[in-house]
C-alpha positions as CSV (number, residue, x, y, z in Angstrom):
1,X,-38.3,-70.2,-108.6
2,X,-35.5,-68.5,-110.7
3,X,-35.9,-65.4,-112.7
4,X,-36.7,-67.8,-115.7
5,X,-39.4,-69.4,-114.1
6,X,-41.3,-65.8,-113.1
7,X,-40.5,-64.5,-116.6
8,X,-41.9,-67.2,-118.2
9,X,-45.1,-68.2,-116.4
10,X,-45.9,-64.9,-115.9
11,X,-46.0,-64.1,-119.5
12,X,-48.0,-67.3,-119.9
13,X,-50.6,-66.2,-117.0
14,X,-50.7,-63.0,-118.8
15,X,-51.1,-64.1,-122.4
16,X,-52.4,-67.6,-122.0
17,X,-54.0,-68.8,-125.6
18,X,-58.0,-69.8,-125.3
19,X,-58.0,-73.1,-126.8
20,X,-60.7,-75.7,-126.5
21,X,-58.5,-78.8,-125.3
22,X,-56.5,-76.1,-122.8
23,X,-58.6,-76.9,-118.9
24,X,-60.5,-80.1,-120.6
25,X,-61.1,-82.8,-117.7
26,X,-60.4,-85.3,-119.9
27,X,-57.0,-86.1,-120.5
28,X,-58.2,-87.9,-123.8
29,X,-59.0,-84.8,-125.0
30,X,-55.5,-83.4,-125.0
31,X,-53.9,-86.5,-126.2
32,X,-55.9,-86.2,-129.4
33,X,-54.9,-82.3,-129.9
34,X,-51.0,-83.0,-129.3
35,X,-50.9,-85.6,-131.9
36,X,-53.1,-83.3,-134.3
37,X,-50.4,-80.4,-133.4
38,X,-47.5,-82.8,-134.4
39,X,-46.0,-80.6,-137.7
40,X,-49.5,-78.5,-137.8
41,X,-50.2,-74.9,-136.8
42,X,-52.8,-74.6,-134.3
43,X,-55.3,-72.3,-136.4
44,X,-55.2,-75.8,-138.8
45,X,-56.2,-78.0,-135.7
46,X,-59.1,-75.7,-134.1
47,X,-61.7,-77.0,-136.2
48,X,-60.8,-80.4,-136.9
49,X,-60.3,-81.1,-133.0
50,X,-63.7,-80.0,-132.6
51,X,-65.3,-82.0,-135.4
52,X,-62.9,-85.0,-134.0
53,X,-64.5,-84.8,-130.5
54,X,-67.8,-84.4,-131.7
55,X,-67.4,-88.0,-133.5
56,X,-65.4,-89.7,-131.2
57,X,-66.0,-88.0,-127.4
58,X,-63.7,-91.0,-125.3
59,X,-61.3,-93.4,-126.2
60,X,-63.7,-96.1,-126.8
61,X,-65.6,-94.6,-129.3
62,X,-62.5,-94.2,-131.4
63,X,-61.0,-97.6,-130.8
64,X,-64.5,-98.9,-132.0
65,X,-64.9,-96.6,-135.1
66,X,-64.6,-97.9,-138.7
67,X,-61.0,-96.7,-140.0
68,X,-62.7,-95.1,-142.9
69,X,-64.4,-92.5,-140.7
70,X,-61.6,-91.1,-138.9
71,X,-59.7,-91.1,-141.9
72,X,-62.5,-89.1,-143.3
73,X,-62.6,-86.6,-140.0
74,X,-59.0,-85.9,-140.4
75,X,-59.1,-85.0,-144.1
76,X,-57.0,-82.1,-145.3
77,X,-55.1,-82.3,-141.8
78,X,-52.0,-84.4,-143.6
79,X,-49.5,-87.1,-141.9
80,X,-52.5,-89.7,-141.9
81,X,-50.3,-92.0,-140.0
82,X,-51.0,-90.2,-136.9
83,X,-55.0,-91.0,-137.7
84,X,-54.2,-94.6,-137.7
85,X,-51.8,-94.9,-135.0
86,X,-54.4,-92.7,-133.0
87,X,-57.1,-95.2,-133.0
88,X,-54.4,-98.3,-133.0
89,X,-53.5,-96.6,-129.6
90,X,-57.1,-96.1,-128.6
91,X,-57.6,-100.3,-129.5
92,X,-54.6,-100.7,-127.2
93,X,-55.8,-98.9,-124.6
94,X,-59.2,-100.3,-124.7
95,X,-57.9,-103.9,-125.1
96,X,-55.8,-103.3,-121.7
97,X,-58.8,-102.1,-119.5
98,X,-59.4,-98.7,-121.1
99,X,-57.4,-96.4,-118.1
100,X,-55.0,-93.9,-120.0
101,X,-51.3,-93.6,-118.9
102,X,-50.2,-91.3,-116.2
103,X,-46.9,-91.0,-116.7
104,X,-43.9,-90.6,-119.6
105,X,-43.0,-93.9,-120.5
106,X,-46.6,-95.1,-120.3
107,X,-47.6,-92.6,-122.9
108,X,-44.7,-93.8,-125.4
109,X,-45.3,-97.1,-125.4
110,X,-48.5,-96.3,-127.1
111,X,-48.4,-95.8,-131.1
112,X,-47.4,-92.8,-132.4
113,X,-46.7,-91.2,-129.4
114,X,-43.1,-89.9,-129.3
115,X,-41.3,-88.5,-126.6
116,X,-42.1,-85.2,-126.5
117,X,-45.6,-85.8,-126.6
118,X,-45.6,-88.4,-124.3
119,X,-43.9,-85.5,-122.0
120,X,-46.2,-82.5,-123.0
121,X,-49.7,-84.9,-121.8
122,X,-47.9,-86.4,-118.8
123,X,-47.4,-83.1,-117.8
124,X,-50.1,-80.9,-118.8
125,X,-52.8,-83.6,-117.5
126,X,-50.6,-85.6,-114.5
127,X,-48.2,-82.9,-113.2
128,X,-45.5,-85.1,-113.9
129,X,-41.9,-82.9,-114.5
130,X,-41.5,-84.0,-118.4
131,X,-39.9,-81.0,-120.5
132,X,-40.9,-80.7,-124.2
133,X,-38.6,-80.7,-126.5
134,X,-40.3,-79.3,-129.6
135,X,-39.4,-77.6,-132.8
136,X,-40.8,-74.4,-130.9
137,X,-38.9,-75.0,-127.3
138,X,-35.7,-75.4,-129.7
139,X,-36.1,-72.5,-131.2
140,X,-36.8,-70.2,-127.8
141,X,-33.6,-71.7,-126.1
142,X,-31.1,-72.4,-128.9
143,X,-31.4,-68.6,-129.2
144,X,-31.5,-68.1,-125.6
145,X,-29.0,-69.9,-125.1
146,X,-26.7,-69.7,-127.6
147,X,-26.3,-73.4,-128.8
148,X,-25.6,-74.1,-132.2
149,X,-26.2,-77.6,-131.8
150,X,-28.1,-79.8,-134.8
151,X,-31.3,-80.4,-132.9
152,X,-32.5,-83.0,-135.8
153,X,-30.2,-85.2,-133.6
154,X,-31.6,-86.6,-130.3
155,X,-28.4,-86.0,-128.7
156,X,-29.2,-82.8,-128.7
157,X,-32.4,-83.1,-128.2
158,X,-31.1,-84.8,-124.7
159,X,-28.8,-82.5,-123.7
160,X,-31.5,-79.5,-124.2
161,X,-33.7,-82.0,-122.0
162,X,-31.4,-82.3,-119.1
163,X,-30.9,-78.4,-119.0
164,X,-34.4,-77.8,-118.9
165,X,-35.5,-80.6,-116.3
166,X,-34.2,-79.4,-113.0
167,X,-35.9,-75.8,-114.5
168,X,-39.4,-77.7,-114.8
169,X,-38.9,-79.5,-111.8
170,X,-38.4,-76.5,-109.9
171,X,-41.5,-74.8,-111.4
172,X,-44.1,-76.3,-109.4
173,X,-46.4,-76.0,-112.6
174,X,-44.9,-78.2,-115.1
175,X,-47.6,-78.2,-117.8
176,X,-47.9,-74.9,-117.7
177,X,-44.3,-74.2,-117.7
178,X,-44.2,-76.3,-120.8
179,X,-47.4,-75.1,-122.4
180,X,-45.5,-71.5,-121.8
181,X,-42.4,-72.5,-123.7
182,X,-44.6,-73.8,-126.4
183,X,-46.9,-70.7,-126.7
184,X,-43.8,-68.5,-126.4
185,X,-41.8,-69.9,-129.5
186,X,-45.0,-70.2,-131.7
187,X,-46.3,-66.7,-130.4
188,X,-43.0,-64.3,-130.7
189,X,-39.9,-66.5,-131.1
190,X,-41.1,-66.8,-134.5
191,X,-38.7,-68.7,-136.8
192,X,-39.0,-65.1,-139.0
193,X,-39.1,-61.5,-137.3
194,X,-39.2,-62.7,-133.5
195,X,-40.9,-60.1,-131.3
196,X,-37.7,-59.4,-128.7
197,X,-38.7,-56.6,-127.5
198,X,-41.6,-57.9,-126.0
199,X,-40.1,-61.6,-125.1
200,X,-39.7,-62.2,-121.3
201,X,-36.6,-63.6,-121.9
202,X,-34.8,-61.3,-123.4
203,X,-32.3,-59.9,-120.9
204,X,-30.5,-63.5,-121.0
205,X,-30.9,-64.3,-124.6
206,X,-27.7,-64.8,-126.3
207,X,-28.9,-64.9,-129.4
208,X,-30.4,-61.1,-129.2
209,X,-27.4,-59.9,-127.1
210,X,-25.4,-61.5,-130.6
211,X,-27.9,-60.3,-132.9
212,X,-27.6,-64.2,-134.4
213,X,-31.4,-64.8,-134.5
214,X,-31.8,-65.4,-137.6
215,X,-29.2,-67.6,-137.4
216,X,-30.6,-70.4,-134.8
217,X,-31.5,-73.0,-134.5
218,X,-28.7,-73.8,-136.8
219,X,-30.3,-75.2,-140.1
220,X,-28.3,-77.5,-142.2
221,X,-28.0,-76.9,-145.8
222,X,-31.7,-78.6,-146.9
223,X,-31.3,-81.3,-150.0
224,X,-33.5,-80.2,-153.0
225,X,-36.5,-82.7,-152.8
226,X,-37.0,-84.9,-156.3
227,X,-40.3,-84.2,-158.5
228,X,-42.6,-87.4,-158.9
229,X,-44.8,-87.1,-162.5
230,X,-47.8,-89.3,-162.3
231,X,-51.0,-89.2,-165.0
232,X,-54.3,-89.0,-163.0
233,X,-58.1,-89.7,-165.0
234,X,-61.3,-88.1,-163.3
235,X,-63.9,-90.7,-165.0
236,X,-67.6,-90.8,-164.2
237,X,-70.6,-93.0,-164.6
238,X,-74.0,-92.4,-165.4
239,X,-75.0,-91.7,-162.4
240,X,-72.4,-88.8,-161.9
241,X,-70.3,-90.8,-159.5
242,X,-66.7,-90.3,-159.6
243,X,-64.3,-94.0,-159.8
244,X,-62.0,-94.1,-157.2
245,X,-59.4,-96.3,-156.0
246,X,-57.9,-96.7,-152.7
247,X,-54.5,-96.7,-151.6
248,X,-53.2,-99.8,-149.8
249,X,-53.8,-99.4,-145.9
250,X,-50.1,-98.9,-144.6
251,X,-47.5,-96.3,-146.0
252,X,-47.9,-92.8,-147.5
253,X,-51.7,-91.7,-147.4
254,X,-52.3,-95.4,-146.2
255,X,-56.4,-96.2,-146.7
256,X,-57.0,-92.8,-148.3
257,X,-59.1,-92.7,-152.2
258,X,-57.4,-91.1,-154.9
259,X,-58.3,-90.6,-158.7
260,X,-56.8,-93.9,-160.7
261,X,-53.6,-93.1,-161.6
262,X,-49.7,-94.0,-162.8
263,X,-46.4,-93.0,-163.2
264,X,-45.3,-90.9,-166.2
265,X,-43.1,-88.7,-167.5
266,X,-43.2,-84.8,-167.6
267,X,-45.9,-84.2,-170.7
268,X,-48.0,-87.7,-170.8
269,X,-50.5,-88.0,-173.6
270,X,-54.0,-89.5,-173.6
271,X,-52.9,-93.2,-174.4
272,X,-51.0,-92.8,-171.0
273,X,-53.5,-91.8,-169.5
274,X,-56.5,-94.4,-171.0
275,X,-53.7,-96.7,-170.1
276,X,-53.0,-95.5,-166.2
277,X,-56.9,-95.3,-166.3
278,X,-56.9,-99.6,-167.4
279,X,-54.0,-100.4,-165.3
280,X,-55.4,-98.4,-162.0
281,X,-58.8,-99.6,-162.4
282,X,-59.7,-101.6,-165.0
283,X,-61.6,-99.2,-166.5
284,X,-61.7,-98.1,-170.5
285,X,-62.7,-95.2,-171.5
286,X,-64.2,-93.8,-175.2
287,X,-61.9,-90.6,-174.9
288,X,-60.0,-88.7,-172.6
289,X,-59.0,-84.8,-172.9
290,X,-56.2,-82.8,-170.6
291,X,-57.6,-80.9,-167.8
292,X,-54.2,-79.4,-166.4
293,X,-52.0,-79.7,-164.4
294,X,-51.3,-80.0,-159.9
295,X,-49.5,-79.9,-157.6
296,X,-48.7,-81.1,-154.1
297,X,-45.4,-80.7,-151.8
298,X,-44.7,-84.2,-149.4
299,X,-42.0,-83.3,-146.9
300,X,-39.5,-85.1,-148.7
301,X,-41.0,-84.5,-152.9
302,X,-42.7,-83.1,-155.1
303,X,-45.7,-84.7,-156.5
304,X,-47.3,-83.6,-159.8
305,X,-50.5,-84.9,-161.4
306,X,-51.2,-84.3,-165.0
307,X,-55.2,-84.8,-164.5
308,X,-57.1,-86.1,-167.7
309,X,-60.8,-86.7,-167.6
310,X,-63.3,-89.6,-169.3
311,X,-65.4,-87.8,-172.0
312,X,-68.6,-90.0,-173.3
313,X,-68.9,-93.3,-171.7
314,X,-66.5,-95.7,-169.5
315,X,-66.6,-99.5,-169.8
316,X,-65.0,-102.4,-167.6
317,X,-64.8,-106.1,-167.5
318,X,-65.1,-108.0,-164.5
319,X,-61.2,-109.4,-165.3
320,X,-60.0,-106.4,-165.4
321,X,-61.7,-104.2,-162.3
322,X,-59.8,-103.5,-159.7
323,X,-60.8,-104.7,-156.5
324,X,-59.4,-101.6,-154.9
325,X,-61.7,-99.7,-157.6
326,X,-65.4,-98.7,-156.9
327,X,-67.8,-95.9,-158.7
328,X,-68.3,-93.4,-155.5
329,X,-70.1,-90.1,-154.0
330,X,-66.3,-88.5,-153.3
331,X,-67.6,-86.6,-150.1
332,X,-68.3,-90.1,-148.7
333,X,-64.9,-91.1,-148.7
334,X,-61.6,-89.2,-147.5
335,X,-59.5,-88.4,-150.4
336,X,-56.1,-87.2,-150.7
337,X,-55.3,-83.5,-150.9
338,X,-54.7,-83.7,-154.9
339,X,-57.8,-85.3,-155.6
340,X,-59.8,-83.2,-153.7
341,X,-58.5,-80.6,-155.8
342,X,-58.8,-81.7,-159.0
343,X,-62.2,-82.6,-158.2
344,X,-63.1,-79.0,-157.3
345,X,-61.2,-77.7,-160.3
346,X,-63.6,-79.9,-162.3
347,X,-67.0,-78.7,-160.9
């Protein structure tokens, strides 16, 4: 192996991460915690790959699971797409004869798999001599080696690729070579205040020898992301339970339950919101009084709800119910992040 290869397994063998899908026989098991570590820190994904398992121990189980209960298991976690394209894959697989992939192109022909995960399990459970080519591994070797390509684009997420394959190859450890390069840019080539003094690969970093850290990956100038103003109405029936509505089963928060709510502008009064209240759910409502105001950040906008709630009784018509609409225990259902808050800001 080349000095890069000792540096960097060594420091791996050395500070290897205990994590519960890390040495699992089952290379199910790590499938499910690379698509949970898509865009989520791995603090986030330690409990809910536990709870995850617990439901849903092999491939079968998930494929035959009701939508609404993975959806409810992955909660709070975000980027619900990757729920549903979890257990579409998981269908597929079953449908086919229920063996899992062993190799790259196997693995991305399944839903929401992408290429770097498809590499990461091929080579973590199979041995097969995939690099990863994630936001971490760009970050360790556009510093280390000095490239200021835009890594948002997969030419240069190739050519970073083809440097580091004959490096994996060479290995004799692929997974672990990858898992190191992984652990290393979310451990001390930290986007902020990276720990070089104690990074294996320092004495060939360009980017220290430079002082450009801070500097790469390049980052283009970011766009400022628009502000979406919606009214929301917490309304409840005699029993306590909280109406709901759900959102349609593809797109943005796809199958999730959500306070009824509508469009508004920046300071809605209560006739918008009795009105996004009839138009959501077909639900009226005596009175309605402000509650405040939240907050939530998408990747690409800024959601803000302007929460009302029912005061005295609410009334509907079978005409105008929505059929999306029900009347609901909320922790039966899984909810998106602002109505989960609002709800506890109302207890």
């Amino acid at each position: 192996m080349t000095a890069i290869h000792r540096r960097l397994l060594d420091w791996y063998d050395a500070n290897r991460r205990e994590m519960p899908w890390r040495g699992h026989p089952d290379p199910y098991a790590v499938w499910v915690s690379e698509i949970m570590l898509q865009q989520t820190q791995v603090e986030t994904v330690r409990g809910y790959f536990a709870r995850f398992m617990q439901a849903f121990p092999t491939v079968a189980a998930l494929a035959a699971a009701q939508q609404q209960q993975v959806l409810k298991l992955w909660e709070g976690l975000g980027y619900y797409t990757r729920a549903r394209n979890l257990q579409r894959a998981a269908q597929q697989i079953v449908t086919q004869g229920g063996g899992l992939p062993r190799d790259v192109a196997g693995w991305a022909a399944l839903p929401g798999v992408g290429a770097y995960t498809a590499a990461a399990i091929a080579s973590i459970c199979f041995g097969v001599p995939a690099p990863v080519v994630d936001g971490n591994v760009i970050r360790v070797f556009a510093r280390y080696l000095g490239w200021d390509d835009d890594f948002r684009k997969p030419a240069a997420r190739a050519r970073l690729a083809a440097w580091l394959q004959p490096r994996i190859a060479a290995s004799g450890r692929p997974g672990d070579f990858n898992q190191a390069m992984m652990d290393l840019g979310a451990v001390l080539c930290t986007p902020q205040a990276p720990g070089c003094a104690r990074c294996p690969l320092r004495g060939g970093c360009v980017a220290r020898r430079e002082g450009r850290q801070a500097a790469l990956p390049a980052r283009p100038v970011r766009q400022a992301v628009p502000t979406r103003s919606a009214v929301a109405v917490l309304a409840r029936d005699a029993a306590g339970r909280v109406l709901l509505v759900q959102r349609a089963p593809d797109g943005l928060l796809g199958g999730l339950w959500e306070l009824p709510n509508r469009a508004s502008g920046d300071a809605p009064t209560a006739r918008d919101a009795a009105h996004a209240l009839r138009s959501a759910a077909g639900v009226r409502a005596a009175r309605v009084e402000s509650r405040g105001r939240f907050t939530h950040a998408f990747s690409h906008f800024k959601q803000v709800w302007h929460l009302f709630e029912a005061v005295g009784p609410v009334s509907e018509t079978s005409s105008e119910r929505s059929a999306s609409a029900q009347f609901a225990v909320p922790s039966d259902l899984p909810l998106t992040t602002l109505t989960r808050r609002a709800l506890m800001s109302a207890q």
